[in-house]
C-alpha positions in Angstrom: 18.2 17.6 -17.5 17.0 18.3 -20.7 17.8 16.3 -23.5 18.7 13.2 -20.7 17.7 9.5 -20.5 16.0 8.0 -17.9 15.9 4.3 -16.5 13.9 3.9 -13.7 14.8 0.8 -11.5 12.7 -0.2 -9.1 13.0 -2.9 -6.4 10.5 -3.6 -3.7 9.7 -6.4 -1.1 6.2 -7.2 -2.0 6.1 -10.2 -4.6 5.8 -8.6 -8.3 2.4 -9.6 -9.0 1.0 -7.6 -6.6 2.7 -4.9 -7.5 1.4 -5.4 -10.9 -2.3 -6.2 -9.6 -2.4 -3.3 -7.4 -1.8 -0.9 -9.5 1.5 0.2 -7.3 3.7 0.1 -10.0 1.6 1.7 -12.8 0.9 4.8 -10.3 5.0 4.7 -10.2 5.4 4.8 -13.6 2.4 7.7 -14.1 4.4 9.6 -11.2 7.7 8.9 -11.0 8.6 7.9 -14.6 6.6 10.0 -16.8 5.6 12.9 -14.9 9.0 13.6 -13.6 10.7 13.1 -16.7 8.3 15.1 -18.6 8.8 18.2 -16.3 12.6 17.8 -16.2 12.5 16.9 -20.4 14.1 13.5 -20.2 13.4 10.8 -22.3 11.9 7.2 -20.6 14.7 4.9 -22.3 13.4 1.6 -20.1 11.7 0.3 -16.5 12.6 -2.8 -14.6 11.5 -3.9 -11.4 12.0 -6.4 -9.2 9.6 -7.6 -6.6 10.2 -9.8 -3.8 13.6 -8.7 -2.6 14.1 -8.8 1.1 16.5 -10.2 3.8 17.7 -13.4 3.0 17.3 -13.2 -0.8 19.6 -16.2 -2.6 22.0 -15.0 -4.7 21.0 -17.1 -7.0 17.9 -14.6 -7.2 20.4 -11.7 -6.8 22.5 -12.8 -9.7 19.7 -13.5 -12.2 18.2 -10.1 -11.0 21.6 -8.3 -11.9 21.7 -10.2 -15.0 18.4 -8.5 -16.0 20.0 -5.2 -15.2 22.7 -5.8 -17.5 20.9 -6.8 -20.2 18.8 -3.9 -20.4 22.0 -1.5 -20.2 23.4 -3.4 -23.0 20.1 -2.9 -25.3 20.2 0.9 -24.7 24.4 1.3 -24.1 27.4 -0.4 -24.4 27.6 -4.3 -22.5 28.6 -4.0 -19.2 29.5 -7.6 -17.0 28.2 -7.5 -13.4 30.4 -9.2 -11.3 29.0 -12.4 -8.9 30.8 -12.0 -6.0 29.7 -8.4 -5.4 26.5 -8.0 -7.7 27.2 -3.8 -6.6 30.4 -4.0 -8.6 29.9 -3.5 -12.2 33.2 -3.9 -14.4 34.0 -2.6 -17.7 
């Protein structure tokens, strides 16, 4: 995996700010994004994480999340367009 890039997307169902205030998602990022890239020789391009998702999530909430990811694919690659009705579907 050398010379690869690495996004690391994370969701979870705790709200964000405790991630944040926990210290959960910095331990991810020590563990997960830099040590694992570092031994495999990939380069950390971006992180993103959502907190907060769980059953029942509006897709309101779901859309604006998936408009997140595809702004941050656009800064580091080409646009891409998410579509609403199935936020899994990404079209080119």
């Amino acid at each position: 995996l050398k010379g690869r890039k690495l996004i690391s997307l994370t969701v979870s169902g705790a709200p964000a700010q405790w991630v944040e205030k926990s210290g959960a998602m910095e331990a991810h990022n020590r563990i997960f994004a830099v040590h694992v890239a570092a031994i495999c020789g990939m380069e950390v391009l971006d992180r993103l994480h959502f907190g907060g998702i769980a059953p029942g999530i509006s897709k309101n909430a779901a859309e604006q999340a998936m408009g997140q990811v595809a702004a941050m694919l656009a800064r580091h690659f080409a646009p891409v367009k998410i579509a609403a009705a199935n936020p899994s579907a990404v079209l080119p």
